[in-house]
C-alpha positions, 0 to 999 in steps of 0.5 A: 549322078541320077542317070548313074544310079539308074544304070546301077539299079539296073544291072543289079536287076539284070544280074539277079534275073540272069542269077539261076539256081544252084545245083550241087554235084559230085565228081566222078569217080569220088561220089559217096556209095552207101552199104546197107547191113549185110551187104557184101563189101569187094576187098581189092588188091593191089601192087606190092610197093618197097621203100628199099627199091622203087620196083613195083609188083602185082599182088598175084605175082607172089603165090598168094591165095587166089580167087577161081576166077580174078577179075581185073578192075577197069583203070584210067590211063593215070592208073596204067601208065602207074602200073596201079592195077586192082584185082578182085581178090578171095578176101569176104566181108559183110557190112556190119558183120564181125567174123574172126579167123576165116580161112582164106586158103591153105597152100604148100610151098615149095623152096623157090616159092618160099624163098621168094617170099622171104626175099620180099620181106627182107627187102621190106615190101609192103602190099597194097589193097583198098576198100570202096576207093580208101587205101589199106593203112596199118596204124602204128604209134610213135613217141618224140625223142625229146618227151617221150609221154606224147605220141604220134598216130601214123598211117603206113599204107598197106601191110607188110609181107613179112618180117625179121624175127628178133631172137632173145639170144642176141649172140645168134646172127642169122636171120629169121624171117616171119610171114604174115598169114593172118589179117585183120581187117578193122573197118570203120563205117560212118551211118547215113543222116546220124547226127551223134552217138545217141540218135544211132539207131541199128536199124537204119535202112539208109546205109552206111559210108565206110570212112576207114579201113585199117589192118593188123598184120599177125604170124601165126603158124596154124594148127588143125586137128585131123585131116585138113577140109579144103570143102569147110573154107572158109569156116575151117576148125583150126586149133590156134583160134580161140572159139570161147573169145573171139579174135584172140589166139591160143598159144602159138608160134610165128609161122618162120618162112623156110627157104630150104624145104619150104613148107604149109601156110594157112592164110586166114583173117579177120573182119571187124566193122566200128562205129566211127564219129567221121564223116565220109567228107572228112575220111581222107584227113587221116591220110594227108595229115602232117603228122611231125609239124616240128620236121616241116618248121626245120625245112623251112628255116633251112631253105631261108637259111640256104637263100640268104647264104646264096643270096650273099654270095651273089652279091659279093660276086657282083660286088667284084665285078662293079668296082672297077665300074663305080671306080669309073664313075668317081673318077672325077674326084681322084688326082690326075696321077690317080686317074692316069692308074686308072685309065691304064687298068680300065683299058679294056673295058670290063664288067657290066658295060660289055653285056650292052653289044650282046643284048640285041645279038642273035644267039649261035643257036637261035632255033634250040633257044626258041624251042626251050621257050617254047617248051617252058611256057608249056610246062607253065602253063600245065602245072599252073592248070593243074594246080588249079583244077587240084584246087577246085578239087577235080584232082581229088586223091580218091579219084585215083589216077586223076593227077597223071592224067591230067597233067598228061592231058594239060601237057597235049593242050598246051602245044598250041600255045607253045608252038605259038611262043616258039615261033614268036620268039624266033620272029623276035631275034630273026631266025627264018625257019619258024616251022623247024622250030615249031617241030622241033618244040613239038618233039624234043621234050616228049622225045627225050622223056619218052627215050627216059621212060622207055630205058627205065621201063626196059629195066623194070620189064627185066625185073618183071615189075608191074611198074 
């Protein structure tokens, strides 16, 4: 027992002298970035996304305003293969820096173009942009049915490009359709090493993280007096901004998209920067929340539902299926009358005692049947890597693009051990042609999903979508 205790001292003392210290890191691409006051922030657009179609566009495909030069942003394979590209955009602001009704651009429209916009905002799209890797969300309110005084805060990404007008006079039934021409931005930036409220002090030379960037989309059909300057933006005069409050508005109409004669669009903005008590650690909790805890608790009990039914069907079938086998068995308990009845419909025999012969019993296609193993201990395998990277949190959702490239990358790595169970399995039940397998396994599932994607790619190349 001695001797024991002495090996255990020692390995203790060797694992703490092999025990080195401890380096903490940040992931690529998810590292936190400070901006001090003043600082100019870069504003990225997007893709324009629908809940209605599941075509995706690029921002500049729509006639928005643009800068002199755009300049695509560098994207990782996850991202193209997404068709998630970003794109420098005319959209300024200043760390810190309050600014109400900047103009953006004045651009005239013809009907094609107009109608163009219209038909994205009848079929609700909604368009995407991001701020120092966090994603454009506009934050609306909802009450439960049921108690109607509690509410629910919803992030929805992204703005939308427009929307139906609702008419006073509920006998009109035509469609009106409004454009959003008018953002503001709220930007929420969380100061470097302050601890509360109080110790806040403005003059921080550490910087500042953004921990949230939020809009309010607006419709307003800008006026101006005189001539229009196109040398004043982006600080043009414009007769629908209050100058004595700013961020609010003098009386105005919503700006209504005319598809037949088209028209002007003054497309202007706003930015608001606020203190928030969020950490840059915490930024991304406002995103992931589960915000109806009452819809998860019903999906829930409906799939335990959905298995116990399932499950009680399955036992009556196999039920059916033995009785004729137990009835076998207590055969020495019934009278020979009995037993000559049963041994006239048990003649053949049935159920469970027929699957003996085919057990051992090669498959018709044995080489099809390894190459399903094969693949399936593939899948496997990558989704349980994938799962535990996302874990360790490598697959961080602010490192965009990460969780499709991973999984594409798992997916190559994995054909090792899926040529290796291929082949195994054709040894097991005798199938001479281990290299037709193993080929096979590496070229039917990624030819079939390739021949898949290609043909839903050749629909959406059709429909000149970025996706």
């Amino acid at each position: 027992s001695e001797r024991r205790e002495k090996m255990a001292y020692l390995t203790a003392l060797l694992i703490l002298c092999l025990a080195g210290p401890t380096v903490s890191f940040y992931l690529p691409g998810v590292a936190p970035k400070t901006f001090r006051d003043g600082e100019a922030v870069n504003m990225k657009v997007q893709t324009l996304v629908s809940p209605e179609t599941p075509l995706q566009f690029d921002y500049y495909q729509l006639p928005f305003c643009q800068p002199d030069k755009i300049q695509d942003l560098p994207e990782n394979l996850g991202e193209a293969l997404a068709g998630e590209k970003a794109h420098t955009s005319s959209y300024e602001a200043f760390v810190k820096v309050n600014e109400y009704c900047k103009t953006l651009c004045r651009k005239k429209y013809s009907p094609q173009e107009m109608e163009e916009l219209q038909d994205f905002a009848i079929l609700d799209y909604r368009v995407n942009m991001r701020l120092d890797s966090l994603p454009l969300a506009e934050m609306n309110t909802f009450a439960y049915e049921d108690n109607p005084e509690e509410t629910v805060q919803i992030y929805n990404l992204g703005y939308p490009v427009g929307g139906r007008l609702e008419s006073e006079n509920t006998n009109d039934e035509s469609d009106t359709y409004i454009l959003n021409n008018h953002l503001r931005f709220r930007i929420l930036y969380h100061p470097f090493d302050s601890n509360d409220d109080d110790s806040f002090d403005s003059s921080d030379k550490n910087g500042n993280f953004i921990v949230g960037y939020q809009v309010v989309p607006f419709s307003i059909k800008h006026k101006y007096r005189g001539k229009f300057n196109e040398s004043a933006v982006p600080y043009n005069k414009l007769s629908t901004c209050s100058r004595a409050t700013p961020g609010q508005f003098e009386d105005h109409e919503p700006l209504v998209m005319d598809a037949e004669g088209g028209g002007e669009v003054i497309w202007t903005y706003d930015v608001e920067w606020k203190r928030s008590d969020v950490k840059w650690a915490s930024r991304w909790d406002v995103y992931l929340q589960m915000t109806d805890d009452k819809i998860h608790w019903f999906s829930i009990v409906n799939s335990l539902v959905i298995l116990i039914f399932l499950s009680g069907i399955v036992g009556l079938i196999m039920t059916r299926i033995l009785r004729k086998d137990f009835a076998r068995y207590n055969e020495a308990s019934l009278s020979e009358e009995e037993k000559t009845e049963a041994n006239r419909e048990m003649r053949e025999e049935t159920g469970w005692k027929l699957v003996y012969g085919d057990i051992f019993r090669a498959p018709p296609s044995a080489t099809f049947l390894s190459v399903y193993c094969g693949t399936g201990a593939q899948l496997a395998v990558m989704s349980l890597l994938t799962l535990f990277f996302a874990i360790l949190g490598f697959l961080s959702p602010a490192n965009r693009g990460a969780l499709l490239s991973s999984v594409l990358f798992f997916y190559v790595l994995m054909g090792i051990p899926a040529g290796y169970v291929s082949a195994r399995f054709c040894k097991l039940i005798k199938e001479p042609n281990h290299f037709k397998a193993t080929l096979y396994t590496a070229l039917l599932f990624p030819g079939v999903c390739f021949a898949v994607f290609f043909l839903v790619n050749m629909v959406a190349w059709a429909k000149q979508s970025s996706s």
